[in-house]
C-alpha positions in Angstrom: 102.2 10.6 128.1 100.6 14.7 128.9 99.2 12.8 132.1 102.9 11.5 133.3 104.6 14.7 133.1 102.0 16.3 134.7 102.4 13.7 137.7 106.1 14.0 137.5 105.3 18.0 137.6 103.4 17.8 140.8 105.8 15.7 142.6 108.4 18.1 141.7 106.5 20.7 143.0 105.4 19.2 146.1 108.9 18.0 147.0 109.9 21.8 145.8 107.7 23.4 148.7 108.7 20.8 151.8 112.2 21.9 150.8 111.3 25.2 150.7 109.3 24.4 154.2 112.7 23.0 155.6 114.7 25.6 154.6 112.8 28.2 156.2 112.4 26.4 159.2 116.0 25.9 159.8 116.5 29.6 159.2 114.3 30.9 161.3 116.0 28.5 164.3 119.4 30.3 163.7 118.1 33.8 163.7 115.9 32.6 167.1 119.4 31.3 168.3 121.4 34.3 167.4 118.8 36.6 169.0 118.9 34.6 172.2 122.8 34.6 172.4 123.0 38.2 171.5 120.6 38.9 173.8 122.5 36.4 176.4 125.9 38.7 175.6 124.7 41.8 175.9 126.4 44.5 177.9 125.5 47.0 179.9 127.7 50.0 182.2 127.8 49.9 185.4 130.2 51.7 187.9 133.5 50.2 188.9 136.0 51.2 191.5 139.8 52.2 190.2 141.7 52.4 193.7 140.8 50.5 196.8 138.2 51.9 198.9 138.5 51.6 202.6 135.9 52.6 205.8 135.3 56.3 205.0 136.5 57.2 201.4 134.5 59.2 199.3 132.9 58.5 196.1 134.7 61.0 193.4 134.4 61.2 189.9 138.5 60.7 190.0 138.4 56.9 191.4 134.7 55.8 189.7 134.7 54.8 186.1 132.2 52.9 183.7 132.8 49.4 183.2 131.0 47.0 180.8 128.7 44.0 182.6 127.2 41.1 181.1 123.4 43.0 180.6 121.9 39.8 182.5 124.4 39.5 185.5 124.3 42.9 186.7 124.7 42.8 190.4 121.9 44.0 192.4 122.5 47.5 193.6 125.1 48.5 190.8 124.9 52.2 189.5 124.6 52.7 186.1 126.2 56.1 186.1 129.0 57.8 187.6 126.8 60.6 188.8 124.1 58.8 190.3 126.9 57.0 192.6 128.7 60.3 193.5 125.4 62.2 194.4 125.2 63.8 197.4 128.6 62.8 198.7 128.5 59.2 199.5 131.1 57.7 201.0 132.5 53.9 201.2 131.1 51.8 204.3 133.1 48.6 203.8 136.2 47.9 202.1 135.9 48.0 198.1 138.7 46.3 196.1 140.0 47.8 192.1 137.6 46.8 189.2 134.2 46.1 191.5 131.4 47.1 191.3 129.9 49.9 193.3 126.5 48.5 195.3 124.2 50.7 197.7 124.8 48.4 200.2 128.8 49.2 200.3 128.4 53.0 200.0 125.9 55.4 202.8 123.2 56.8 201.2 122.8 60.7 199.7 124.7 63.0 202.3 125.3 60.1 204.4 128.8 60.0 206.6 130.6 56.7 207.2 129.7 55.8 210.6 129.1 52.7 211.9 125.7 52.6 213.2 125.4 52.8 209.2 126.5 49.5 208.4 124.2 48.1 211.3 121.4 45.6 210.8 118.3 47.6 212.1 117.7 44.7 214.3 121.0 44.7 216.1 123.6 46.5 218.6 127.0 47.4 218.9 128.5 47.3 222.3 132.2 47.5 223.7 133.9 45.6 226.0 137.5 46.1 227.5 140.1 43.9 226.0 144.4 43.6 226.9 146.8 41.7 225.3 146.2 38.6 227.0 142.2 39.0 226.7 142.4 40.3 223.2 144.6 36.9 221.9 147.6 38.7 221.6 146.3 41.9 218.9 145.4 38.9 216.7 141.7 39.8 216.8 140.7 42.2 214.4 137.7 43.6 212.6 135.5 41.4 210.8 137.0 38.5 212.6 134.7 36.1 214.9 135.0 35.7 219.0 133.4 33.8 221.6 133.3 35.7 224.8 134.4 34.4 228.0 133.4 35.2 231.7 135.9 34.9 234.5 133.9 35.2 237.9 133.4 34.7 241.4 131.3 31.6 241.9 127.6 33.1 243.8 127.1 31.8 247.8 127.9 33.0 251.0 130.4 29.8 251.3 133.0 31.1 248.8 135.8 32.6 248.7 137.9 34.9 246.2 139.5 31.7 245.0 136.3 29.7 243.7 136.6 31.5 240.1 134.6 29.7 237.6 134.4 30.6 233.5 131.6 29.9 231.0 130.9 31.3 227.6 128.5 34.0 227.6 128.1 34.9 223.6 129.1 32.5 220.4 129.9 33.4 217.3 130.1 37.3 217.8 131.0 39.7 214.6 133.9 41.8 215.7 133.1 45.2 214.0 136.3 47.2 215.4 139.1 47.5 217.4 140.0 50.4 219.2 138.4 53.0 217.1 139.7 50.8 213.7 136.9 49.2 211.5 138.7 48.3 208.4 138.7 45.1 207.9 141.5 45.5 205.6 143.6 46.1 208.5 145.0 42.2 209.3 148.2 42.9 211.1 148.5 42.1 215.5 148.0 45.1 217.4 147.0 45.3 220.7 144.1 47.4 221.2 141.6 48.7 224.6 138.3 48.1 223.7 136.7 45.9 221.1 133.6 46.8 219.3 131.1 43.7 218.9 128.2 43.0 216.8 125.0 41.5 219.2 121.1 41.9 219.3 120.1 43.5 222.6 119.9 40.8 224.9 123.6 39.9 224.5 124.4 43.3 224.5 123.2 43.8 228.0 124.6 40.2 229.3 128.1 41.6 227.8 127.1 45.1 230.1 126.5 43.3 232.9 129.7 41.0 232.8 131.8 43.7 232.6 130.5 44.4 236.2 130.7 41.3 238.0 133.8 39.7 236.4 136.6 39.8 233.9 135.6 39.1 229.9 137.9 37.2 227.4 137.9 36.9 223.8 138.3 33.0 222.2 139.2 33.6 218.3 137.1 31.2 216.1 137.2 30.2 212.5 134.4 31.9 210.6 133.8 29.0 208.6 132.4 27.8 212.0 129.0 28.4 212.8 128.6 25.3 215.8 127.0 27.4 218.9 126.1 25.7 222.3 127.3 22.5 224.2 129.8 24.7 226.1 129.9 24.0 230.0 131.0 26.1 233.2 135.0 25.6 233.7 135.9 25.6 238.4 139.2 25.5 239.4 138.5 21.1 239.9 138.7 20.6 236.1 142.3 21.9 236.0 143.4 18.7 237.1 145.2 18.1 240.9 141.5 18.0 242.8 142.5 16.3 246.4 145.8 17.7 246.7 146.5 20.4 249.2 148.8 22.1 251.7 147.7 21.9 255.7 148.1 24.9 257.0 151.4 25.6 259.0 151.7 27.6 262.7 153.9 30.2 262.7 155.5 29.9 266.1 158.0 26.8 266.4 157.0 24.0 268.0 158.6 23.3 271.5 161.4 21.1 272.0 159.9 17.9 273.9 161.9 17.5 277.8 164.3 15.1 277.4 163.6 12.1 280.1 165.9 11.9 283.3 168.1 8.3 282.9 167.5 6.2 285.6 170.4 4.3 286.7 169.9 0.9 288.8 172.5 0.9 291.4 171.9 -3.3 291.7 173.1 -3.8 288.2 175.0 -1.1 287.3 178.5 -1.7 287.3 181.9 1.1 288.5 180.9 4.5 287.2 182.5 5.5 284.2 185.0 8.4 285.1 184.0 12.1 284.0 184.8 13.7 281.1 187.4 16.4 282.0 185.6 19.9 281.1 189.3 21.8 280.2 192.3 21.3 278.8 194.4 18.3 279.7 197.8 16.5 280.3 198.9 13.1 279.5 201.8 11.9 281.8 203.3 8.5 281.4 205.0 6.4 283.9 206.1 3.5 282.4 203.4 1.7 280.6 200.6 3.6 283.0 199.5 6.9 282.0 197.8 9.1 284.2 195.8 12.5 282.7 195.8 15.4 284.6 193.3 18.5 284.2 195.5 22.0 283.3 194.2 25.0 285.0 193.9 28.0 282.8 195.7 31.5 284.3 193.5 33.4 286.1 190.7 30.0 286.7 188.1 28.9 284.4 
């Protein structure tokens, strides 16, 4: 009897501790859970804009203000602090919209001025080319659009003449960085500008110097979802269609009359001469069924 409850003891005990054992362990995976998600929602400060910013604005304490940011999403380059971002007056380098974040690579560094070398790869140019509104599509290009450009030109040899033109593509998929003197890319609405400001490395920017010299240049606006380059070809007047058709050229004195030839009359066949035509006025005179035509004389002869 002692030995059964002491059997019945120990089992109660030993199913006692793996309770125990379980409890704990499930426990101890909510707290690790709850640590992780509070650790996941976190939130830290970074700096926010409160106005647009466009090319040029300044970083002021009066359009900056803290924000909070999931702690593990913070974008790279974010300031943490409103002074840190307004040190040594930097200003905006590309548009900024309400409520995002400040980043080093929108803003020009400590005493930095909003030029646009600034925003510049290191690796690439900027170069200018003259546009209209027929080269520029109509003011429709604008900054931070995308442009092939086009070369109207005299086709090379001694044979030809200032009407074999021929056009090819000289650069694809060019960033258009500003118009006129007009980087914002904010700035969406047509207007015609002089010059537009493209983004190359240095090869294409001296191929666009040297078109400018030996022919006319056109911009071709492109969807900037489209990044196809090459497979273009040269365009001579024969691909517009009409090849074989052409006016002679015409003298510019008038052709002489040819001599009219002489009629030959053959006195064996011919039969009475028809009577002349009288050259002047006349007068009809009938005698009876006969009439005879006479020839009036005007006063004073013919």
């Amino acid at each position: 009897m002692r030995g059964r409850n002491l059997l019945i003891v120990g089992v109660a005990i030993f199913f006692g501790l793996i309770a125990v054992y379980l409890a704990n362990s499930y426990f101890s995976g909510v707290e690790e859970r709850q640590a992780r998600e509070a650790e996941a929602n976190r939130m830290a400060q970074i700096v926010v804009a409160t106005q647009d910013f466009q090319f040029g604005t300044p970083l002021a304490t009066t359009n900056l203000r803290l924000a909070n940011w999931p702690a593990n999403s913070v974008p790279q380059g974010a300031f943490v602090s409103i002074e840190e971002a307004t040190r040594g007056g930097r200003v905006a380098l590309r548009p900024i919209a309400i409520g995002e974040p400040i980043l080093s690579t929108k803003v020009s560094g400590e005493g930095g001025r909003a030029t646009l070398a600034s925003i510049l790869p290191e690796e690439l140019r900027a170069v200018s080319i003259p546009v209209n509104q027929v080269s520029g599509v109509g003011g429709f290009v604008r900054a931070g659009d995308v442009v092939d450009v086009m070369l109207t030109r005299r086709i090379p040899g001694e044979g030809a003449d200032r009407d074999d033109q021929m056009t090819f593509v000289v650069l694809e998929n060019v960033l258009v960085l500003a118009i006129d003197q007009v980087a914002d890319e904010n700035q969406t609405e047509p207007k015609v500008g002089s010059t537009a400001t493209l983004q190359t490395d240095i090869l294409g920017a001296q191929k666009l110097t040297l078109a400018r010299q030996v022919g006319s240049l056109s911009l071709a606006l492109r969807n900037v979802e489209n990044q196809d380059v090459g497979g273009t070809e040269v365009v001579t007047p024969s691909d517009l269609g009409g090849a074989g058709y052409y006016i002679a050229a015409r003298s510019s004195a008038p052709a002489a009359p040819a001599p009219a030839a002489p009629a030959v009359r053959n006195s064996a066949n011919a039969g009475p001469a028809a009577p002349s035509r009288p050259r002047g006025p006349t007068m009809s005179i009938v005698r009876g069924t006969e009439p005879t035509t006479y020839e009036v004389n005007r006063k004073g002869g013919w």
